[in-house]
Each structure stands twice: as structure tokens, then as C-alpha cells.
CHARMM-style PDB file with segment names, atoms N, HN, CA, C and O in Angstrom:
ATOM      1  N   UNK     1      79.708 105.619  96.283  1.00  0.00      PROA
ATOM      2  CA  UNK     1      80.775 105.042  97.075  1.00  0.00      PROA
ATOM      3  C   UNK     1      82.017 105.916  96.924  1.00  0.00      PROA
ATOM      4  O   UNK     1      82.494 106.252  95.841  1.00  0.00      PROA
ATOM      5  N   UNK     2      82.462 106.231  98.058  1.00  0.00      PROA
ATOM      6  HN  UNK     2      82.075 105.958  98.938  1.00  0.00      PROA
ATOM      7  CA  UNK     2      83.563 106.843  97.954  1.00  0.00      PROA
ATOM      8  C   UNK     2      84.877 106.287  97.499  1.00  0.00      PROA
ATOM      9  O   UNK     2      84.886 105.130  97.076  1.00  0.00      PROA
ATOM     10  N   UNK     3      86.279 107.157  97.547  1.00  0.00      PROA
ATOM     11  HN  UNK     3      86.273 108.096  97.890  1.00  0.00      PROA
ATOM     12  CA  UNK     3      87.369 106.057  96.861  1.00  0.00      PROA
ATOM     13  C   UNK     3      87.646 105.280  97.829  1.00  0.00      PROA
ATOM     14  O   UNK     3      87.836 104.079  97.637  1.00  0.00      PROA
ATOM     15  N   UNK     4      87.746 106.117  99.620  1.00  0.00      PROA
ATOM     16  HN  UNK     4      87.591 107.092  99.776  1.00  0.00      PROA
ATOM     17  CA  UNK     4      88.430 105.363 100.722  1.00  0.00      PROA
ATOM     18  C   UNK     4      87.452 103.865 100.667  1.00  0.00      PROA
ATOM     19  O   UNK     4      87.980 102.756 100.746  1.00  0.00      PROA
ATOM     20  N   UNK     5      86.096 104.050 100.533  1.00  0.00      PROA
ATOM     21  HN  UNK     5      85.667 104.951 100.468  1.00  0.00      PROA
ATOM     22  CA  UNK     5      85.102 103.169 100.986  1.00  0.00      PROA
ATOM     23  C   UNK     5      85.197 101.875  99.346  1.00  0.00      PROA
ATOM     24  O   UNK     5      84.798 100.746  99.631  1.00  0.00      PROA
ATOM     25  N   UNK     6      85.493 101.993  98.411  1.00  0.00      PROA
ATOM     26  HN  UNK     6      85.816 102.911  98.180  1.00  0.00      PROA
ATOM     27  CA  UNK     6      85.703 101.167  97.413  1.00  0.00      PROA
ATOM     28  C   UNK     6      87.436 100.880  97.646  1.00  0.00      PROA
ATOM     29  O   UNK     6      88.025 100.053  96.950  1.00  0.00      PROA
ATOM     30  N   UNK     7      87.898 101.416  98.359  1.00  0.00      PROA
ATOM     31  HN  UNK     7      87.419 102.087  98.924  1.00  0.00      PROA
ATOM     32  CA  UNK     7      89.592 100.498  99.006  1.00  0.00      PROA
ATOM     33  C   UNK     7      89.140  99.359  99.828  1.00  0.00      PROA
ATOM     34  O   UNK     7      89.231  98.146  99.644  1.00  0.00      PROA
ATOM     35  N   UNK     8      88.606 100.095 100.828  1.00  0.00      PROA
ATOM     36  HN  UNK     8      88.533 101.082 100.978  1.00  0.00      PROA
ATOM     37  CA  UNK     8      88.435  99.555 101.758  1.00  0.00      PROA
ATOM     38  C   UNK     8      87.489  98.065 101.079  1.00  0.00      PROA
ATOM     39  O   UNK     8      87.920  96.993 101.504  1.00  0.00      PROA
ATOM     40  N   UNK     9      86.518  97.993 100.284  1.00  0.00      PROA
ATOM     41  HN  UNK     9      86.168  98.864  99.938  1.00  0.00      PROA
ATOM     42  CA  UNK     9      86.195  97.241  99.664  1.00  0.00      PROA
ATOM     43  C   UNK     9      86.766  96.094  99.165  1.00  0.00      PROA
ATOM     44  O   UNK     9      86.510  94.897  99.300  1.00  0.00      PROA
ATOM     45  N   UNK    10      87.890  96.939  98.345  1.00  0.00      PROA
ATOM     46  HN  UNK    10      88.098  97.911  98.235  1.00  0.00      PROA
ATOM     47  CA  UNK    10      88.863  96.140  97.163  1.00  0.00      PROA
ATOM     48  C   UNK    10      89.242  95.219  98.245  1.00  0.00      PROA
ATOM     49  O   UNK    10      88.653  94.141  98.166  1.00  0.00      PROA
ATOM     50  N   UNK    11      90.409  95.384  99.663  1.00  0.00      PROA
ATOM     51  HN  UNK    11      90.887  96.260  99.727  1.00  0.00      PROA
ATOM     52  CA  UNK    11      90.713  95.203 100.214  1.00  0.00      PROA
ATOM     53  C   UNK    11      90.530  93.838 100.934  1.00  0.00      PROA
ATOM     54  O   UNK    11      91.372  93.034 101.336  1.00  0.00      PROA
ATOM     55  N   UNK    12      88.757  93.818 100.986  1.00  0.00      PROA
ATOM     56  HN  UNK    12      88.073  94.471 100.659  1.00  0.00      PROA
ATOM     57  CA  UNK    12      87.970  93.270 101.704  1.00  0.00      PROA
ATOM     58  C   UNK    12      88.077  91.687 100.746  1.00  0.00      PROA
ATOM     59  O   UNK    12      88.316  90.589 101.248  1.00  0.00      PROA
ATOM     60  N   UNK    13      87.851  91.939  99.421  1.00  0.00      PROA
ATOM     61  HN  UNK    13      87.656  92.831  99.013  1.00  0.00      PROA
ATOM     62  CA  UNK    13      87.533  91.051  98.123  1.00  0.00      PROA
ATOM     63  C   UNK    13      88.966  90.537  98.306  1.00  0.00      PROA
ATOM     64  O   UNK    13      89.002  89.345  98.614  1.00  0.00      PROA
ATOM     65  N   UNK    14      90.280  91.207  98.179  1.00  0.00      PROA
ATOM     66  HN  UNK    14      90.251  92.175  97.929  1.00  0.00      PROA
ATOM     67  CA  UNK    14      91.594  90.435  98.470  1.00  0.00      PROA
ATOM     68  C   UNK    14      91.784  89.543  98.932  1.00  0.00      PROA
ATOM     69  O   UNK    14      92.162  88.457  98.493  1.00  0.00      PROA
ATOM     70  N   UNK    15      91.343  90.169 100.691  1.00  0.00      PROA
ATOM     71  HN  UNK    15      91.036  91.051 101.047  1.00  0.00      PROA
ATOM     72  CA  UNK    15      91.695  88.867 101.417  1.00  0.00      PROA
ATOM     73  C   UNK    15      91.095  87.986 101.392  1.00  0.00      PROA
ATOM     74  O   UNK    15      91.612  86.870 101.451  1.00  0.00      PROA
ATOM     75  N   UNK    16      89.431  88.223 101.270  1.00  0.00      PROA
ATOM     76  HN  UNK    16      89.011  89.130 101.222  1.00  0.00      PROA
ATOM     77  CA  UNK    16      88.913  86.783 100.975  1.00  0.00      PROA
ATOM     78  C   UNK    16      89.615  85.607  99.991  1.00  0.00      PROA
ATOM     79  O   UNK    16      89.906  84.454 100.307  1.00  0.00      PROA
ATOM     80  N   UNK    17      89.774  86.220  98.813  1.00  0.00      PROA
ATOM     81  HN  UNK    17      89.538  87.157  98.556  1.00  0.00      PROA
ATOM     82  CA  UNK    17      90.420  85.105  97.590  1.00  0.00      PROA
ATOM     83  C   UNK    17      92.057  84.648  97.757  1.00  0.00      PROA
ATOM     84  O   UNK    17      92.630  83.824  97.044  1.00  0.00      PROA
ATOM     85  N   UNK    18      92.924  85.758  99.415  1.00  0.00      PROA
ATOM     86  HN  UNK    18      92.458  86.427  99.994  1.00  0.00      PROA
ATOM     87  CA  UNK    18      94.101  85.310  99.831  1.00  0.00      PROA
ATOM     88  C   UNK    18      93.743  84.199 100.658  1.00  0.00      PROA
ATOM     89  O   UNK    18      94.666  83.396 100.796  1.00  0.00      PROA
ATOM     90  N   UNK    19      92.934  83.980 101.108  1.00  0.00      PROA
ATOM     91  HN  UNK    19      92.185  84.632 100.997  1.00  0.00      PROA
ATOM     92  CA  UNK    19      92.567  82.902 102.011  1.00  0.00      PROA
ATOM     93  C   UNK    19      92.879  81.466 101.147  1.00  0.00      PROA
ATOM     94  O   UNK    19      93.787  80.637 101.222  1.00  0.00      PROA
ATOM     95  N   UNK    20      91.607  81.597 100.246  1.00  0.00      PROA
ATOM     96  HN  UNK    20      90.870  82.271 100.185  1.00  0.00      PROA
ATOM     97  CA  UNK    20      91.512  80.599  99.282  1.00  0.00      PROA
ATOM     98  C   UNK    20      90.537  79.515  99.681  1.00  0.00      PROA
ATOM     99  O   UNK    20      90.478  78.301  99.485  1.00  0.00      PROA
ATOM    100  N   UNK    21      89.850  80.339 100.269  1.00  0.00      PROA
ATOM    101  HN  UNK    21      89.898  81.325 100.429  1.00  0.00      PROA
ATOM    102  CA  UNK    21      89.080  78.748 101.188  1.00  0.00      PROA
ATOM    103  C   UNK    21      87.590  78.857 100.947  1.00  0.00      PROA
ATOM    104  O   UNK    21      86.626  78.432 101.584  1.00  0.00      PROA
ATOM    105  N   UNK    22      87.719  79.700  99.606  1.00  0.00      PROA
ATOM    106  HN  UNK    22      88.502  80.046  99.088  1.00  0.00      PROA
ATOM    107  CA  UNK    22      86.449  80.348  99.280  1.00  0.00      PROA
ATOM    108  C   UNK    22      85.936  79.250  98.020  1.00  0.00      PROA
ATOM    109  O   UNK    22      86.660  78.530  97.332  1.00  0.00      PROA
ATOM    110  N   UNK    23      85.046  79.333  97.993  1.00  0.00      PROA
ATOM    111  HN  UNK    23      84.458  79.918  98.551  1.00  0.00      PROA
ATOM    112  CA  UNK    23      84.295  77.976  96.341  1.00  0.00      PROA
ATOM    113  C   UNK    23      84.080  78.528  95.472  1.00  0.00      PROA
ATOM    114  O   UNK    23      83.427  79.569  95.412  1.00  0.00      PROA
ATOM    115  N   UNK    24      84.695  77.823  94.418  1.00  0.00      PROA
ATOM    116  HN  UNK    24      85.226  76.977  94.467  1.00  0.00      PROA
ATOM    117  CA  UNK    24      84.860  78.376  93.355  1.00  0.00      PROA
ATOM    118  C   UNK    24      84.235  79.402  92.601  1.00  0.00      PROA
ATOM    119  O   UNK    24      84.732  80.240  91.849  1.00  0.00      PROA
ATOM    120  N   UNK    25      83.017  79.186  92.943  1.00  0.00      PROA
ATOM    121  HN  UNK    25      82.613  78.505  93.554  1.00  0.00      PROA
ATOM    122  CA  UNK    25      81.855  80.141  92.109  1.00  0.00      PROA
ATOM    123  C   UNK    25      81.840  81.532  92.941  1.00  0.00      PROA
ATOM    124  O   UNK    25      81.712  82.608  92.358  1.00  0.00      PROA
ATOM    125  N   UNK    26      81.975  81.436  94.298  1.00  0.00      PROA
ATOM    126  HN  UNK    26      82.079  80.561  94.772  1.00  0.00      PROA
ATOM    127  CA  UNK    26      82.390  82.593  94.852  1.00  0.00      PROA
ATOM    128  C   UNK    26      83.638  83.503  94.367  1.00  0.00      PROA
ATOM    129  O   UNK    26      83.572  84.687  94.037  1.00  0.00      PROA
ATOM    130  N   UNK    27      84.395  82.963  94.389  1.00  0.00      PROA
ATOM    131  HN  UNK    27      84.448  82.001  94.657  1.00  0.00      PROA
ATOM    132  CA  UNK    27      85.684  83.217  93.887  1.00  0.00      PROA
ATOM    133  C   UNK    27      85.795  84.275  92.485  1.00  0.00      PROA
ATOM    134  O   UNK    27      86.295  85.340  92.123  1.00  0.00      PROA
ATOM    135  N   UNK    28      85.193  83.477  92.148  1.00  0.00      PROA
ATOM    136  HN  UNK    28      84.786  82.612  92.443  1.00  0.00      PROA
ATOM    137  CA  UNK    28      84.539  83.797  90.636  1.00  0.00      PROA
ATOM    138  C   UNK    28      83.842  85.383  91.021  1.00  0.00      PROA
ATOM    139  O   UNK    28      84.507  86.403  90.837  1.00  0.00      PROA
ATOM    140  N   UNK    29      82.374  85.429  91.595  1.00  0.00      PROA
ATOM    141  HN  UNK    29      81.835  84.601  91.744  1.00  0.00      PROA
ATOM    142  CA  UNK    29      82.239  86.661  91.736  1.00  0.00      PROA
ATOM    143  C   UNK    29      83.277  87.210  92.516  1.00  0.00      PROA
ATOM    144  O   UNK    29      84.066  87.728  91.726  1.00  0.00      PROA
ATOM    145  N   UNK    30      83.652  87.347  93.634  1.00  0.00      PROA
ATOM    146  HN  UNK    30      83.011  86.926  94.276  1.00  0.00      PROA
ATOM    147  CA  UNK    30      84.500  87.883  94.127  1.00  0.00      PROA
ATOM    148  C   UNK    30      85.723  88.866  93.416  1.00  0.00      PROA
ATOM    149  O   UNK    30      86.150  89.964  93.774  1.00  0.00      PROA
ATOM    150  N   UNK    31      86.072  88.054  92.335  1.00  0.00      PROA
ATOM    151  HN  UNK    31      85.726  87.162  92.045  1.00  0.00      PROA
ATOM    152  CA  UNK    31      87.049  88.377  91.493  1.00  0.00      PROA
ATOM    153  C   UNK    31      86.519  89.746  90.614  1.00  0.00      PROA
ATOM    154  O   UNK    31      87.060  90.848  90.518  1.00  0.00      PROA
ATOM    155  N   UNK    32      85.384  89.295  90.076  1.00  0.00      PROA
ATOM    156  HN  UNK    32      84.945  88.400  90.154  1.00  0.00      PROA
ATOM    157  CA  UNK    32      84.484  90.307  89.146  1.00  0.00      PROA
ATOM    158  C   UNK    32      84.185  91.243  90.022  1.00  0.00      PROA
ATOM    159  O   UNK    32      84.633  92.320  89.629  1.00  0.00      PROA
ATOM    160  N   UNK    33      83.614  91.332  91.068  1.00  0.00      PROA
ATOM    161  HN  UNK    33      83.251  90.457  91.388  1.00  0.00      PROA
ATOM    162  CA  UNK    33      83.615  92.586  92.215  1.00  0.00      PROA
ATOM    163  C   UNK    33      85.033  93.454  92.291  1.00  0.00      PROA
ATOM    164  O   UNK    33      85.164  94.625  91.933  1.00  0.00      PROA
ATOM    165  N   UNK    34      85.696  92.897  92.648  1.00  0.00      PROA
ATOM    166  HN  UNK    34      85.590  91.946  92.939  1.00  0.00      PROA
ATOM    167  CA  UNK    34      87.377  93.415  92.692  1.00  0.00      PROA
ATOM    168  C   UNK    34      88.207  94.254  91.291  1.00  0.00      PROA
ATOM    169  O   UNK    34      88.925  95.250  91.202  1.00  0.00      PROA
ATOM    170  N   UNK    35      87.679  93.281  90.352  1.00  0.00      PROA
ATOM    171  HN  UNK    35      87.096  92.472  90.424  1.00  0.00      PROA
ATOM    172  CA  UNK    35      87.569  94.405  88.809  1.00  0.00      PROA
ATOM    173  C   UNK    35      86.627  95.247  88.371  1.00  0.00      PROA
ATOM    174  O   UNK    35      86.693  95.819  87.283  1.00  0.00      PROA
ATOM    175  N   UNK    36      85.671  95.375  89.213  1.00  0.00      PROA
ATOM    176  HN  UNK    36      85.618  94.911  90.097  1.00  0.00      PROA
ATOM    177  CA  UNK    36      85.081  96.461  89.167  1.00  0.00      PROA
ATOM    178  C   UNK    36      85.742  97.658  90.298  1.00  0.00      PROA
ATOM    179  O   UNK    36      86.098  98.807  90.039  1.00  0.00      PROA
ATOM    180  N   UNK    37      85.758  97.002  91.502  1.00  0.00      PROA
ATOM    181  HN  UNK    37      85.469  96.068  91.712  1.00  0.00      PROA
ATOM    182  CA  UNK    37      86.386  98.256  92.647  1.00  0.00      PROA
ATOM    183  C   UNK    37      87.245  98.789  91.968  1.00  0.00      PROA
ATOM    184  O   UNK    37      87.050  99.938  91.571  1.00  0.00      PROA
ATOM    185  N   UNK    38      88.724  97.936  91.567  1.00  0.00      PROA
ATOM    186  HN  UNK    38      88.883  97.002  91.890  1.00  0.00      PROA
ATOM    187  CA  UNK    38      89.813  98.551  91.018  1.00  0.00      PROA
ATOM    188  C   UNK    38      90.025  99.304  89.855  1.00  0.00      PROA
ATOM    189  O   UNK    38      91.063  99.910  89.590  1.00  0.00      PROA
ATOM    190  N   UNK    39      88.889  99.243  89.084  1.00  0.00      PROA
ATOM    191  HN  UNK    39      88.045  98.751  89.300  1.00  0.00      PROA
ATOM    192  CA  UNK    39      88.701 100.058  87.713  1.00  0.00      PROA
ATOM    193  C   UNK    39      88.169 102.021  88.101  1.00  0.00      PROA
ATOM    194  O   UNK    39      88.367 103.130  87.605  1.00  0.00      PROA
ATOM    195  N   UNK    40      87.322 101.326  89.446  1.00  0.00      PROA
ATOM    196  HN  UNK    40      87.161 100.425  89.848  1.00  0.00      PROA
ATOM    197  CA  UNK    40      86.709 102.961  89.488  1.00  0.00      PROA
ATOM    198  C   UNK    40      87.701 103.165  90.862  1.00  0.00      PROA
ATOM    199  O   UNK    40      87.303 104.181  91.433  1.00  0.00      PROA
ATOM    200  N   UNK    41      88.590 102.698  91.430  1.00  0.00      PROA
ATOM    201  HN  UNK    41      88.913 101.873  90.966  1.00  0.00      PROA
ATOM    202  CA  UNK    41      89.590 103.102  92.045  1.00  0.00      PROA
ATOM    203  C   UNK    41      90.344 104.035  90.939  1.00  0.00      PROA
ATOM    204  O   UNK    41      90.565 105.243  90.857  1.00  0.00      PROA
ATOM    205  N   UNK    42      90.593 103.058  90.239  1.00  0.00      PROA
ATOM    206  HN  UNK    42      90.414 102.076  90.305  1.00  0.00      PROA
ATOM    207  CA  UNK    42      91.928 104.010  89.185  1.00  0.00      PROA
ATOM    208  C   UNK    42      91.233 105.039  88.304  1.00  0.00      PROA
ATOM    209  O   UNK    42      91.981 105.761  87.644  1.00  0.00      PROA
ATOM    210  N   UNK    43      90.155 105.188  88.210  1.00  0.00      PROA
ATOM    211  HN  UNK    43      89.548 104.601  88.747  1.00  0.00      PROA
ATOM    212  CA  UNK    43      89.138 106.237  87.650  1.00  0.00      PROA
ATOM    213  C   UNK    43      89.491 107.291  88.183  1.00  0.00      PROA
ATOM    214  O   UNK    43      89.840 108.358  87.677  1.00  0.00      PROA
ATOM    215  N   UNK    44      89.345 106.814  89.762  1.00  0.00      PROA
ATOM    216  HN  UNK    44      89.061 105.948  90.173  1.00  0.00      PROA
ATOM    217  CA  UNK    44      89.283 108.517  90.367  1.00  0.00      PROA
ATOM    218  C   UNK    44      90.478 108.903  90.930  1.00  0.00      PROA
ATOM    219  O   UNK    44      90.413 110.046  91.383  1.00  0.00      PROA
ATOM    220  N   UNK    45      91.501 108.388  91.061  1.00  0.00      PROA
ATOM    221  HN  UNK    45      91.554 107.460  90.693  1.00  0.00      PROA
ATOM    222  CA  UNK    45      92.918 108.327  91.554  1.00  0.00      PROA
ATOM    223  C   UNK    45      93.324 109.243  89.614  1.00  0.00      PROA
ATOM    224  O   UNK    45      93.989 110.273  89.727  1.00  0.00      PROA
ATOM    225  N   UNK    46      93.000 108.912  88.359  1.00  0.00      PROA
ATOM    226  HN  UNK    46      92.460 108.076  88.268  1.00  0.00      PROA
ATOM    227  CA  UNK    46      93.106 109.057  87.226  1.00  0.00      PROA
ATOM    228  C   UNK    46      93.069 110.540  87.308  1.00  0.00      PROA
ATOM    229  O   UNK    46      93.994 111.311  87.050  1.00  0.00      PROA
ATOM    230  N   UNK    47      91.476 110.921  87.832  1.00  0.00      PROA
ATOM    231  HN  UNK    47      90.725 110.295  88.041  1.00  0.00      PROA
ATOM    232  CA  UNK    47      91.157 112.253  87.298  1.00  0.00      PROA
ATOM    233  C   UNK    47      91.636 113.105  88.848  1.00  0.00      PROA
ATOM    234  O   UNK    47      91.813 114.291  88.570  1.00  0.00      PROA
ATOM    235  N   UNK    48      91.805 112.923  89.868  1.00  0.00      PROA
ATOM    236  HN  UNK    48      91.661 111.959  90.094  1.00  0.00      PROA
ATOM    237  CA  UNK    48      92.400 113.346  90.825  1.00  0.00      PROA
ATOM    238  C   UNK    48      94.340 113.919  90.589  1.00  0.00      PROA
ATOM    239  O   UNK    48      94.929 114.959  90.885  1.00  0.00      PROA
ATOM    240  N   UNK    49      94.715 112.818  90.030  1.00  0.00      PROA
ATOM    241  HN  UNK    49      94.237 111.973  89.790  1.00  0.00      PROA
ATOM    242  CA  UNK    49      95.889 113.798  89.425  1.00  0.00      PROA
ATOM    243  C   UNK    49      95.567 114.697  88.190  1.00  0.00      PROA
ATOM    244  O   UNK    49      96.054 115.827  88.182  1.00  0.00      PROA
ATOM    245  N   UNK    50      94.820 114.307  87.191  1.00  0.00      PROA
ATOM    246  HN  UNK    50      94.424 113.389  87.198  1.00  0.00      PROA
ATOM    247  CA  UNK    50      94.433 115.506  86.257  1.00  0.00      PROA
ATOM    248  C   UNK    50      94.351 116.857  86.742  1.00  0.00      PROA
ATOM    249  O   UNK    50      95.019 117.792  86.299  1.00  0.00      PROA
ATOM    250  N   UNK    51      93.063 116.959  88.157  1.00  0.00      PROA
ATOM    251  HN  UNK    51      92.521 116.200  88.517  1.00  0.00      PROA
ATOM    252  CA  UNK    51      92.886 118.106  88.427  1.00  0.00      PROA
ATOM    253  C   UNK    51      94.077 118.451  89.341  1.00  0.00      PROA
ATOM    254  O   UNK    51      94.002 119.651  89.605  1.00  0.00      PROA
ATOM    255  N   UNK    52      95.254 117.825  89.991  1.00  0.00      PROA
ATOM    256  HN  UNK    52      95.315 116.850  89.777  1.00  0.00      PROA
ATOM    257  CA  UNK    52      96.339 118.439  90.459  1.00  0.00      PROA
ATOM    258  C   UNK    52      97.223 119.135  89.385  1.00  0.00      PROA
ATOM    259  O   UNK    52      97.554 120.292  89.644  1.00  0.00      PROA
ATOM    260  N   UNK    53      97.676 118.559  88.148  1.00  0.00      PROA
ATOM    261  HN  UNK    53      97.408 117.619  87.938  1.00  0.00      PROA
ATOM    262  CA  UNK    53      98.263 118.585  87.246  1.00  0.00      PROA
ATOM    263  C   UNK    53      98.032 120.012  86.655  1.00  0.00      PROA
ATOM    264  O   UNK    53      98.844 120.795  86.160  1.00  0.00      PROA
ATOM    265  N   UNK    54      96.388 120.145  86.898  1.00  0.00      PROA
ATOM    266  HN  UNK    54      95.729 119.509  87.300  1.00  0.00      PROA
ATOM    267  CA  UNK    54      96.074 121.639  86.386  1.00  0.00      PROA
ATOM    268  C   UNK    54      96.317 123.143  87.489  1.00  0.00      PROA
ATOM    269  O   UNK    54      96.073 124.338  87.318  1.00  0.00      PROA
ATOM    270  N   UNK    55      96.903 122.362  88.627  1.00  0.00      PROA
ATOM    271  HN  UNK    55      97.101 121.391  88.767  1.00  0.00      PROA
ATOM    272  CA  UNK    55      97.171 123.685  89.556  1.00  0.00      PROA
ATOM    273  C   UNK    55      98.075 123.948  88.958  1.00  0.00      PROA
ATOM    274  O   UNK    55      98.957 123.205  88.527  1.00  0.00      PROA
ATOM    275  N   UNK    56      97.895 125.536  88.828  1.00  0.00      PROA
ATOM    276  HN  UNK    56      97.179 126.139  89.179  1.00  0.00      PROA
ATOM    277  CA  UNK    56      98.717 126.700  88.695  1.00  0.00      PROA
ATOM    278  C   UNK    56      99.488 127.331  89.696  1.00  0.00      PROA
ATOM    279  O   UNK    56      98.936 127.364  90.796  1.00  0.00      PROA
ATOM    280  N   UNK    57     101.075 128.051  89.595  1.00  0.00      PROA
ATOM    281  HN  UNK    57     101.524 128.024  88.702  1.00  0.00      PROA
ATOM    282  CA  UNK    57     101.448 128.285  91.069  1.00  0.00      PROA
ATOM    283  C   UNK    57     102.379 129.334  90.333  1.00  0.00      PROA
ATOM    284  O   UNK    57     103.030 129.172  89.302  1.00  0.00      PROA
ATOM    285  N   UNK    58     102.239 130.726  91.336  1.00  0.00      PROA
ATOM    286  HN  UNK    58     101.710 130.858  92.175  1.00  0.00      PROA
ATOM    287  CA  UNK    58     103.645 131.740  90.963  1.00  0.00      PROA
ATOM    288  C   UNK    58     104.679 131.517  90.912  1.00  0.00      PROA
ATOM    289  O   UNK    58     105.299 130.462  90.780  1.00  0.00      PROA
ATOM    290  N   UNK    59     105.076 132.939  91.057  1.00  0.00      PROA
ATOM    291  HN  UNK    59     104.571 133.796  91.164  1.00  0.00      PROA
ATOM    292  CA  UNK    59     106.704 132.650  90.703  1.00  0.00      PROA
ATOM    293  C   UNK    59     107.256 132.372  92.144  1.00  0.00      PROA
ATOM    294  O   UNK    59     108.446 132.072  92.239  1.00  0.00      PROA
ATOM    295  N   UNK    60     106.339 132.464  93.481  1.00  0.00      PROA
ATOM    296  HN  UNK    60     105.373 132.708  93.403  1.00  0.00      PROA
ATOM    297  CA  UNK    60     106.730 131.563  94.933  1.00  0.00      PROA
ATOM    298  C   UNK    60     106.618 130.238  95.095  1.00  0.00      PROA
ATOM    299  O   UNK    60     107.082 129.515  95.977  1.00  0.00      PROA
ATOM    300  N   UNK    61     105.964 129.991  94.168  1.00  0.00      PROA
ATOM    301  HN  UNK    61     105.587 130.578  93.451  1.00  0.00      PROA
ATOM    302  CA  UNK    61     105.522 128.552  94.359  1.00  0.00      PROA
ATOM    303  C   UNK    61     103.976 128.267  95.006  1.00  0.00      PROA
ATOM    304  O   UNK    61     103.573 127.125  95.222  1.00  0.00      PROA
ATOM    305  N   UNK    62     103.221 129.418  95.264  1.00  0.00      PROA
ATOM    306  HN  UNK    62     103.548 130.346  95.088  1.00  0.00      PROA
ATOM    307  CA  UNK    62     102.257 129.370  95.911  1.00  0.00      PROA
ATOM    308  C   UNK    62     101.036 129.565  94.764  1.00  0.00      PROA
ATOM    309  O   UNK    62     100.871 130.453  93.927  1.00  0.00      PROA
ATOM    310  N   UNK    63     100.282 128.402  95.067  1.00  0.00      PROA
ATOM    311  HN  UNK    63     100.416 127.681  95.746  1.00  0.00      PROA
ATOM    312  CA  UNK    63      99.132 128.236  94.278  1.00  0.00      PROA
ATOM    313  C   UNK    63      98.133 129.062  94.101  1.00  0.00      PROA
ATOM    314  O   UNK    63      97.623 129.652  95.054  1.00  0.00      PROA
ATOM    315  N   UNK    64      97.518 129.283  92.222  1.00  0.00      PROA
ATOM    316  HN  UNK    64      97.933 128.803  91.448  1.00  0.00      PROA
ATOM    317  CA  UNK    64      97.372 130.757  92.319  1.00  0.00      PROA
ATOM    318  C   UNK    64      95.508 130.259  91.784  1.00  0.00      PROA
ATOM    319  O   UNK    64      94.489 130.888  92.071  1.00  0.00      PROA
ATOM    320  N   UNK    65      95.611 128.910  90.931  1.00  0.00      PROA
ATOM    321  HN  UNK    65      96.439 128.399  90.698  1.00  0.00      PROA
ATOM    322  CA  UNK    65      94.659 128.692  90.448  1.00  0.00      PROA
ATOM    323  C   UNK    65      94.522 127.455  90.252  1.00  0.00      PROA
ATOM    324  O   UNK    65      95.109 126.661  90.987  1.00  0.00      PROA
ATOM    325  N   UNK    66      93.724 127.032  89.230  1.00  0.00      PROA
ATOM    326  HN  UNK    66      93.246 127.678  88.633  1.00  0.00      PROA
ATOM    327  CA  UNK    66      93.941 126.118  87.683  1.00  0.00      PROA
ATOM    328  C   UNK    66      93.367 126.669  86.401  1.00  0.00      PROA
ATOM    329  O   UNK    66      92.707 127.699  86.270  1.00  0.00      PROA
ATOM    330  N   UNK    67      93.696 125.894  85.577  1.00  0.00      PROA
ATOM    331  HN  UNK    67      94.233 125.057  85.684  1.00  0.00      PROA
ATOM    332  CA  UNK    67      93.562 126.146  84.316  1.00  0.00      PROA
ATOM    333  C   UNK    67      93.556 124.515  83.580  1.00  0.00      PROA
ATOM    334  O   UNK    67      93.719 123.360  83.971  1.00  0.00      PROA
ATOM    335  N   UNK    68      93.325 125.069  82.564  1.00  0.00      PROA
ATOM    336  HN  UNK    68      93.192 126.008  82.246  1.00  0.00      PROA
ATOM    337  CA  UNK    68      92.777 123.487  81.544  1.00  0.00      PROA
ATOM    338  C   UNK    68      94.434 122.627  81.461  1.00  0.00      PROA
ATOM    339  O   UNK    68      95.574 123.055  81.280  1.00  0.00      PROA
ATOM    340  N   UNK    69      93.954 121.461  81.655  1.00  0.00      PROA
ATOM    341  HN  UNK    69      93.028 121.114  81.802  1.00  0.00      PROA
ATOM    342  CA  UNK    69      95.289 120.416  81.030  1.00  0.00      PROA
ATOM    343  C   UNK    69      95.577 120.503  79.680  1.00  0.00      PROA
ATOM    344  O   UNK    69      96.752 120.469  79.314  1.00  0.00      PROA
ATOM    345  N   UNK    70      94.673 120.611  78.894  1.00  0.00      PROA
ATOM    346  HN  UNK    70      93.719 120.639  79.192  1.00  0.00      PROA
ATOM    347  CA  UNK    70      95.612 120.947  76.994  1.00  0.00      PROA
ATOM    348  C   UNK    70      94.922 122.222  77.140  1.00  0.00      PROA
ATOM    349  O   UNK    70      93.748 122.439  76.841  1.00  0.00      PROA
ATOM    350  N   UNK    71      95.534 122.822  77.495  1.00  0.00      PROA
ATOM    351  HN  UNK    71      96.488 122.646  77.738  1.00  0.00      PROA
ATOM    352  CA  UNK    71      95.516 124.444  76.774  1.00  0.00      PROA
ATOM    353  C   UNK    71      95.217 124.664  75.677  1.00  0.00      PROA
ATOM    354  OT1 UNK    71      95.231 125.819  75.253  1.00  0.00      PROA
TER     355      UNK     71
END
């Protein structure tokens, strides 16, 4: 699953439980679905700035590489 396609997910699980018109036991999973989307949302949103963090850029500002985050 991609990140757009686990938003789009999360999203999906929201509005259902904004409604509220959902039974309880649904709710219930629903909820547990949604802490799962949002965990591997922030997973890859996590390591997506890591690997920005590791671009390298001259003395123009123009990106030359990467290199490791702890050096």
C-alpha cells in the first residue's frame, strides 16, 4: 500500500467514526485500522524526511548527492 493510498484510507476510517452512526464493535475495529494506517503513515513520512535530510548541496545550492545522516 502506498502512503497516498493508506491516507486516503486513514481518511476513509475518519469519517466513518465522524459520523458516529457506526456500532460500537465497528467502531472499535475501525479505530484499530486507523492506528495502524497512521503508524505506517508516519513511518514513511519518518524515513522520507531522513532521506531528504541526507541531500547534499554546493556551494549554489544545487544538489550534489547524499550521504549518511550520522556521519
Amino acid at each position: 500500500m502506498s502512503f497516498e493510498q493508506a491516507m486516503r484510507a486513514l481518511e476513509e476510517v475518519v469519517g466513518h467514526l465522524e459520523k458516529g452512526d457506526v456500532p460500537l464493535e465497528r467502531s472499535i475495529e475501525l479505530y484499530e485500522r486507523g492506528a495502524l494506517l497512521k503508524a505506517r503513515c508516519a513511518a514513511t513520512l519518518a524515513a522520507a524526511e531522513e532521506k531528504v535530510a541526507r541531500i547534499t548541496t554546493d556551494a549554489g545550492g544545487a544538489a550534489r548527492g547524499t550521504e549518511p545522516l550520522d556521519p
